[in-house]
TIDREN-344130 format. One record per residue (C-alpha): residue number from 1; x negated, y negated, z. Coordinates in steps of 0.25 Angstrom, whole numbers, plus 5000, padded with zeros to 4 digits. Layout:
<minus>
MINU:k:u:v:w
MINU:NUM:X:Y:Z
...
</minus>
This chain:
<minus>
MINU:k:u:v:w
MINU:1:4921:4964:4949
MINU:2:4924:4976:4942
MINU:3:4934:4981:4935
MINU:4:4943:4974:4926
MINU:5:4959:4973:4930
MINU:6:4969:4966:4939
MINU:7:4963:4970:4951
MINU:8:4948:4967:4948
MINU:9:4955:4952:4941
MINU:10:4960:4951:4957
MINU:11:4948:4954:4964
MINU:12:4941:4944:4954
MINU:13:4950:4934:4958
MINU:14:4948:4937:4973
MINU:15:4933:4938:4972
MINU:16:4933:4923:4966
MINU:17:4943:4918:4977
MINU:18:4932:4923:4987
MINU:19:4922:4910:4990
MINU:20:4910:4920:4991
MINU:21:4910:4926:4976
MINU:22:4902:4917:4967
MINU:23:4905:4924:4954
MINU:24:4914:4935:4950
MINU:25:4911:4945:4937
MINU:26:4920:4956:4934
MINU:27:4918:4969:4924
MINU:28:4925:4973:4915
MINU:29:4936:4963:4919
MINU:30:4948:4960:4910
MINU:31:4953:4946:4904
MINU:32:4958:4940:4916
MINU:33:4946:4943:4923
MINU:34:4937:4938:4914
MINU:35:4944:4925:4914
MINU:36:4940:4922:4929
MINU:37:4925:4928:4929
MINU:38:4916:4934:4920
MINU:39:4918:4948:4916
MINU:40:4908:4960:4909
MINU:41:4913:4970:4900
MINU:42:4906:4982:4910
MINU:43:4911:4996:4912
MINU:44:4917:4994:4928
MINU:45:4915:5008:4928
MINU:46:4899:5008:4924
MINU:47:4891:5010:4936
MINU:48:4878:5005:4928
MINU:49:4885:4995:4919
MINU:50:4891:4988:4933
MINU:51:4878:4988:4940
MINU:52:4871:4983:4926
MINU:53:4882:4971:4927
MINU:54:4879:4969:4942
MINU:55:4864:4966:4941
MINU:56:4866:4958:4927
MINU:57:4875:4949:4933
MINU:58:4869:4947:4950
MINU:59:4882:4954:4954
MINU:60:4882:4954:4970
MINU:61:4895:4962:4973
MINU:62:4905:4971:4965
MINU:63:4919:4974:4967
MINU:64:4924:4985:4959
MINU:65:4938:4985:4955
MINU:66:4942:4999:4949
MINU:67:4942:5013:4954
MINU:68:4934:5017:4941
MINU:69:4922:5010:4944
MINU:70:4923:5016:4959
MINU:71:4926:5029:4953
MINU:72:4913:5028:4943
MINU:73:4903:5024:4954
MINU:74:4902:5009:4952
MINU:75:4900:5005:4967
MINU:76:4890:5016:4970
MINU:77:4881:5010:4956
MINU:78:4884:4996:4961
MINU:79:4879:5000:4977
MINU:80:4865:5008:4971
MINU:81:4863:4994:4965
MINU:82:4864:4986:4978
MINU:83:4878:4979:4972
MINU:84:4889:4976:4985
MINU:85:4899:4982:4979
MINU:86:4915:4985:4982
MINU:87:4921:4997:4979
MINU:88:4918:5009:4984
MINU:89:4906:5022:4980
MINU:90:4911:5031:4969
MINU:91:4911:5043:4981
MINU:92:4920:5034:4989
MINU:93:4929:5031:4977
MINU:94:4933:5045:4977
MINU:95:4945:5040:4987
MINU:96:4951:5035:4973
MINU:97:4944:5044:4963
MINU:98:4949:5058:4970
MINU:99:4962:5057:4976
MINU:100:4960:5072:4981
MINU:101:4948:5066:4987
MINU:102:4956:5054:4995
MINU:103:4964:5065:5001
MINU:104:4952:5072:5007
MINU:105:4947:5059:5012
MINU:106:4961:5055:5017
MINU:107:4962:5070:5024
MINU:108:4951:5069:5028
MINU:109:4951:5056:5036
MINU:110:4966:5057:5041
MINU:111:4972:5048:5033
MINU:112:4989:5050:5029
MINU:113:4991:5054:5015
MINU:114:5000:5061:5006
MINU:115:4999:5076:5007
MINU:116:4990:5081:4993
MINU:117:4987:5092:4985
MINU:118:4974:5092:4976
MINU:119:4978:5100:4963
MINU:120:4969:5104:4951
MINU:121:4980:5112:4943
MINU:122:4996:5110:4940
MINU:123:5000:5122:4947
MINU:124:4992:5116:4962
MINU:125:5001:5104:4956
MINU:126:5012:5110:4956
MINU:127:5013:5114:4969
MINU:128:5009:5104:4975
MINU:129:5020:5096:4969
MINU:130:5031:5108:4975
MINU:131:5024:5106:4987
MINU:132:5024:5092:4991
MINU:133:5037:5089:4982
MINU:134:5042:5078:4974
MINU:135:5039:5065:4972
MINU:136:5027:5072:4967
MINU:137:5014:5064:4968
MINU:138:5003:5068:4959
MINU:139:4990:5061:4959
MINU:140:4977:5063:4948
MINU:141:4965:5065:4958
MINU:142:4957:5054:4950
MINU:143:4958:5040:4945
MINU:144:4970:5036:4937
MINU:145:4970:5022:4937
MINU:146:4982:5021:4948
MINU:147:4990:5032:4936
MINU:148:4987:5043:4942
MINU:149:4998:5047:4952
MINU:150:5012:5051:4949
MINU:151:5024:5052:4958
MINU:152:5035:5061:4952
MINU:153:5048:5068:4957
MINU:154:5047:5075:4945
MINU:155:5035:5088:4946
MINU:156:5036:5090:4931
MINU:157:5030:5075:4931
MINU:158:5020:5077:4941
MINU:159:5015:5088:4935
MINU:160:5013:5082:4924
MINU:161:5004:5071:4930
MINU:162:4998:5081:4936
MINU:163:4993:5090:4924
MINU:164:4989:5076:4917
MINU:165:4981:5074:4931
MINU:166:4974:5088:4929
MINU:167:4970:5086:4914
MINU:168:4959:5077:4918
MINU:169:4946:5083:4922
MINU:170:4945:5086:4935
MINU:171:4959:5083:4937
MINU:172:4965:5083:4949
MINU:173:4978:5080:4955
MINU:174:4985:5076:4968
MINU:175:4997:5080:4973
MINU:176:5003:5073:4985
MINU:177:5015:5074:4994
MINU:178:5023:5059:4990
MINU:179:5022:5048:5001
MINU:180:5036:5040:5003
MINU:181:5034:5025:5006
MINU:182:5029:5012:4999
MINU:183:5015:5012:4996
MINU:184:5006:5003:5000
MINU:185:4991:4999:4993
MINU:186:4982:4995:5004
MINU:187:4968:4990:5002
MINU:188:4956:4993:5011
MINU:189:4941:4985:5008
MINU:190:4931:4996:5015
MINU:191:4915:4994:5017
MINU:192:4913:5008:5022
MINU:193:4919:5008:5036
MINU:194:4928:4998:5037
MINU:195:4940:4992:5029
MINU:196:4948:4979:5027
MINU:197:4962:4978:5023
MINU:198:4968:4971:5012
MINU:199:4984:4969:5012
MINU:200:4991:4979:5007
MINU:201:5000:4980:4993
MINU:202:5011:4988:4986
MINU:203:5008:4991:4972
MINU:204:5018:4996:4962
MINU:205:5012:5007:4954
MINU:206:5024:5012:4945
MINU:207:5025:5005:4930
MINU:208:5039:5002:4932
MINU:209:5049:4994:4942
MINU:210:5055:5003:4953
MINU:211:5042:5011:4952
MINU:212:5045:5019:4941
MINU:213:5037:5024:4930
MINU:214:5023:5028:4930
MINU:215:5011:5025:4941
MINU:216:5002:5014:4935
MINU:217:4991:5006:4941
MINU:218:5000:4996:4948
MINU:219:5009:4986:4942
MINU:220:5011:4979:4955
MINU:221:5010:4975:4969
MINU:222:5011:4966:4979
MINU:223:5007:4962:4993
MINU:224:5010:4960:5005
MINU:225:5017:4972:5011
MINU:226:5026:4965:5021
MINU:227:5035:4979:5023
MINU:228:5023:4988:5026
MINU:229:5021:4994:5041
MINU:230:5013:4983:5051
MINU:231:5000:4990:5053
MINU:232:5000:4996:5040
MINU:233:4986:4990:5036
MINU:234:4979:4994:5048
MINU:235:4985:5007:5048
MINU:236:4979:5010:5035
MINU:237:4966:5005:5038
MINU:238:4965:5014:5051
MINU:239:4972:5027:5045
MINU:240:4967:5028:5029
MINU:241:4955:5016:5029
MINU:242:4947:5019:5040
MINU:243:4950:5034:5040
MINU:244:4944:5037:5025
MINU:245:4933:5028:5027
MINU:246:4926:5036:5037
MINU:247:4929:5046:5029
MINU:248:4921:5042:5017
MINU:249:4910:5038:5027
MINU:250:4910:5052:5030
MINU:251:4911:5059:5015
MINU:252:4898:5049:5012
MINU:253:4906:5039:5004
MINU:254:4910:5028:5012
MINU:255:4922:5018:5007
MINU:256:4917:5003:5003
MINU:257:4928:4995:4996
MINU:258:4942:4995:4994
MINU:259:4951:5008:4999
MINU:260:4965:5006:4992
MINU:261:4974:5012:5001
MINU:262:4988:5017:4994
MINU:263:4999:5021:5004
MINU:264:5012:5026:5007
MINU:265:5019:5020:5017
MINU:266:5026:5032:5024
MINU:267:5035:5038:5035
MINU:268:5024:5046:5039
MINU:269:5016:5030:5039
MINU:270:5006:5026:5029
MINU:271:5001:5036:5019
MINU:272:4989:5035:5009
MINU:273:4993:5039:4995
MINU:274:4979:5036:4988
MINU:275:4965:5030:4991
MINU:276:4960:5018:4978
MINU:277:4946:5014:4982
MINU:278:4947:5000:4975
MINU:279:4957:4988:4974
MINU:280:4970:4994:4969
MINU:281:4978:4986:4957
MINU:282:4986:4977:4958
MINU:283:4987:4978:4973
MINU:284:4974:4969:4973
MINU:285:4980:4958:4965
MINU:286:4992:4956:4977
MINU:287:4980:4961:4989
MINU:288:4971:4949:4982
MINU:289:4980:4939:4980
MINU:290:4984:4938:4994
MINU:291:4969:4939:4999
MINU:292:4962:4926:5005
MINU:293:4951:4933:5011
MINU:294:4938:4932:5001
MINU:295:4938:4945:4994
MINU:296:4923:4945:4990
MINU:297:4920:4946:5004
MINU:298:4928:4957:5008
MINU:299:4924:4964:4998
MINU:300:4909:4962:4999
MINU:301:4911:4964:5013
MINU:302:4918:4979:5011
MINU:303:4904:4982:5001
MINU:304:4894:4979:5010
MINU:305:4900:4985:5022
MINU:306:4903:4973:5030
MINU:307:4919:4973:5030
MINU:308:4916:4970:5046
MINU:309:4914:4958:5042
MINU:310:4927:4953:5035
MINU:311:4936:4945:5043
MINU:312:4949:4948:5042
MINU:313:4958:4947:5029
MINU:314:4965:4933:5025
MINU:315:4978:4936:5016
MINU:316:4990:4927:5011
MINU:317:5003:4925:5017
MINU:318:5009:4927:5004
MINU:319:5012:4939:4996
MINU:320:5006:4944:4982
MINU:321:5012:4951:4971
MINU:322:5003:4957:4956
MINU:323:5013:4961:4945
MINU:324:5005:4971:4935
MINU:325:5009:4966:4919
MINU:326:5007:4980:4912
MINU:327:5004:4984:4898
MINU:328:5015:4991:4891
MINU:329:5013:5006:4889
MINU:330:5006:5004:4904
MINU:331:5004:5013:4912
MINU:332:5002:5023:4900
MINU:333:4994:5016:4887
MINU:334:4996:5002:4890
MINU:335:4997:4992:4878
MINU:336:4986:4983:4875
MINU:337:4982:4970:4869
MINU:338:4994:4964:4870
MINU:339:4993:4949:4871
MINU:340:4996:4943:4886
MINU:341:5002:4931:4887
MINU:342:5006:4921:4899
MINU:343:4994:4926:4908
MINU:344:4989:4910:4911
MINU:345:5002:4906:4913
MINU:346:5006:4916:4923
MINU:347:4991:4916:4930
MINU:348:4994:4903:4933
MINU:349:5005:4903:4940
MINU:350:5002:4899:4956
MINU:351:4997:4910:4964
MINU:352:4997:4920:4952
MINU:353:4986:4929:4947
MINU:354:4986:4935:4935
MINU:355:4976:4946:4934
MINU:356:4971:4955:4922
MINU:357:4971:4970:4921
MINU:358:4972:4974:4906
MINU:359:4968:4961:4898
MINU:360:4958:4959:4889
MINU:361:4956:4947:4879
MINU:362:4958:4952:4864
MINU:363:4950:4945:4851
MINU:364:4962:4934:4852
MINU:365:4957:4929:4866
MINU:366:4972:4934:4871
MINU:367:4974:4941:4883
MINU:368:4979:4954:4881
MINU:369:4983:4967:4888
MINU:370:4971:4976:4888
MINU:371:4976:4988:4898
MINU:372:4989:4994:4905
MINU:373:4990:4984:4918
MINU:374:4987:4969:4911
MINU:375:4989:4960:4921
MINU:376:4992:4958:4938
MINU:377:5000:4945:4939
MINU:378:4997:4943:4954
MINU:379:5005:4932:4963
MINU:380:5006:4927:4977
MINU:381:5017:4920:4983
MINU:382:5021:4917:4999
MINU:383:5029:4928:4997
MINU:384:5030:4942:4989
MINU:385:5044:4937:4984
MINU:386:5036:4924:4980
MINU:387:5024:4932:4975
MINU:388:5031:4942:4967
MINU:389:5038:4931:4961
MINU:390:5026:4924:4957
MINU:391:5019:4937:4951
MINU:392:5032:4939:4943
MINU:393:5035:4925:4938
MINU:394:5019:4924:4932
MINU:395:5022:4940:4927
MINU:396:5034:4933:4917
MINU:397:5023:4924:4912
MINU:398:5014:4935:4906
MINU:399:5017:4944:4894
MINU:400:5012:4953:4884
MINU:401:5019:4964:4875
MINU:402:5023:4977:4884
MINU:403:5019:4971:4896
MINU:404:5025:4977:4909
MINU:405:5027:4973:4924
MINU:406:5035:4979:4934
MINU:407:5046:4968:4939
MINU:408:5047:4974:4953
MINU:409:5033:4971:4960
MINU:410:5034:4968:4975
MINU:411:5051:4969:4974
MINU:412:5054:4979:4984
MINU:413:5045:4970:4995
MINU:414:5051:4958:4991
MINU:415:5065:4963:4992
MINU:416:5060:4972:5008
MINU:417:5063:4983:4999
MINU:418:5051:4992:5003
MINU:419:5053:5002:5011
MINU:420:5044:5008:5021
MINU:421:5046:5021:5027
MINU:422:5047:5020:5042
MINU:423:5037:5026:5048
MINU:424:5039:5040:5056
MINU:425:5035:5040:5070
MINU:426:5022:5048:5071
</minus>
């Protein structure tokens, strides 16, 4: 397993669950991870020093976590060396690394987006803005860590996300027309040609409650979506998944792994706002935590092209909820080494998890924060009232100086407040 957050702690955990995984090892890992298997300080995005660890340690099968590794050429590395691996070619992980290329792709092979305009100076920005008009949505063309999106009423503020965008070498921005509705992440395991669903999840990407403040990389979600269409699933899988796969067939780089689907939910129906081409966080911890289907399997099965051979997903009645326990100063320069308290309390708790992001151990042998998200304290319940309770009550049990949660996870859908645009007739 590589990578070293919340997400990779969950797909750890999910990988161990699976009865056909003998050993799980994970680079670089964090302390919560390193408490469950064994863990090597290796760079995730190091082609060479991956491949070196794979043959050192008789590794039969890699699952890459984060879109850096991707980004970097990883997978492709790990393939020339005969490794199975999950997680797509760096070529096809473009659909994450260039959003002006998803949006060819999308074009392309039909699928419903947002409307978009690729700028390269403030004046094409400009415009852009007057043209599709406020909320304004500005996106960096290339990786920003889930940070790189704003969405402003005020042009003076997206224009300055935008100058900061261009800055970069290369720098690029989208502008894009803004989609009304809830959103909705949904995850789809590929081996080339064809794809399996997990069940969808909301995530909550602003810092504070009432999604206010600044975008960060999630400090929430929850699954089920008991208010989303019937046929939501299936439609996705027919009108975005199966669309860009032959699509990337075509362009030479076909898709193996796992196609994060991020929508709108719209009058107009379902609308992609953007492509990830890995697990999302923390939509995995809730996705996970309701999965009875062995992981390693479906996985394994999407790497080597034999997803025709995956029976059908088996999932929980109940419901799943992850709270995101933040640094302070997060999502701007987190504080770190701050002493964690309450963590074996609270991960043992019935049917909690509590997965590390940003830990490390200091020369104390404490537990401390060591990035901006710290930890994921995930829950399942018979409900999602019952779940988000759980996740909550095992939150209270944790602390550390200038730590931050948002107190409204899952609230709306608890309380049938979400609301879904209906749908036009078309």
């Amino acid at each position: 397993m590589l990578g070293g957050g919340a997400r990779e702690h969950a797909l750890v955990r999910a990988l161990l669950r699976d009865p056909s995984v003998t050993s799980v090892v994970c680079a670089p890992g964090n302390a919560g991870i390193a408490a469950d298997v064994p863990v090597f300080p290796v760079d995730a995005t190091d082609p060479v020093a991956v491949v070196e660890l794979a043959d050192t340690h008789g590794i039969e099968f890699v699952v890459i976590g984060p879109e850096a590794s991707l980004a970097a050429g990883v997978a492709d590395a790990l393939r020339a060396a005969a490794y199975p691996v999950f997680g797509p070619s760096r070529a096809a992980a473009r659909l994450e690394a260039s959003k002006a290329f998803a949006k060819q792709v999308m074009s392309a092979a039909g699928v419903p987006t947002a409307r978009a305009q690729v700028c390269e100076t403030i004046e094409e920005v400009g415009a852009a803005l007057d043209d599709f008009g406020a909320p304004h949505v500005v996106k960096d063309d290339g990786l920003a860590a889930g940070k790189g999106v704003m969405v402003t009423e005020s042009r003076e503020q997206a224009l300055a996300h935008a100058a900061a965008c261009l800055a970069h070498p290369r720098g690029r921005v989208l502008v894009e027309e803004f989609l009304e509705g809830p959103e909705v992440s949904l995850f789809l395991v590929a081996d080339g040609e064809r794809v399996v669903p997990l069940a969808p999840a909301q995530d909550f990407k602003r810092i504070h409650d009432g999604d206010l403040g600044p975008n960060t990389g999630g400090m929430g979600a929850y699954s089920p979506l008991d208010w989303a269409p019937v046929g939501l699933v299936e439609e996705v899988v027919e009108v975005v998944g199966l669309p860009v796969l032959r699509e990337m067939s075509k362009r030479g780089a076909p898709f193996q792994g796992l196609l994060y689907v991020g929508l709108a939910l719209t009058r107009r129906g379902p609308r992609v706002i953007e492509f990830n081409v890995r697990f999302g966080d923390p939509e995995t911890q809730v996705v996970l935590a309701r999965l009875r289907s062995p992981l390693g399997q479906l996985l394994f099965r999407s790497a080597t092209g034999a997803l025709d051979e995956q029976p059908a997903l088996q999932w929980s009645n109940g419901a799943a909820v992850t709270v995101v326990m933040a640094a302070g100063g997060y999502p701007g320069t987190p504080h770190s080494g701050d002493e964690i308290i309450g963590v074996d309390r609270a991960d043992s708790r019935n049917a909690v998890d509590v997965l590390h992001a940003g830990t490390r151990i200091n020369q104390d042998g404490a537990l401390v924060s060591a990035g901006g998200r710290v930890l994921s304290v995930t829950a399942a319940g018979d409900s999602l009232i019952d779940a988000r309770a759980r996740a909550y009550v095992a939150v209270g049990d944790i602390s550390w100086a200038g730590e931050q949660h948002r107190s409204d996870i899952a609230l709306a859908a608890c309380e049938g407040r979400v609301d879904v645009p209906r749908r036009d007739q078309q």
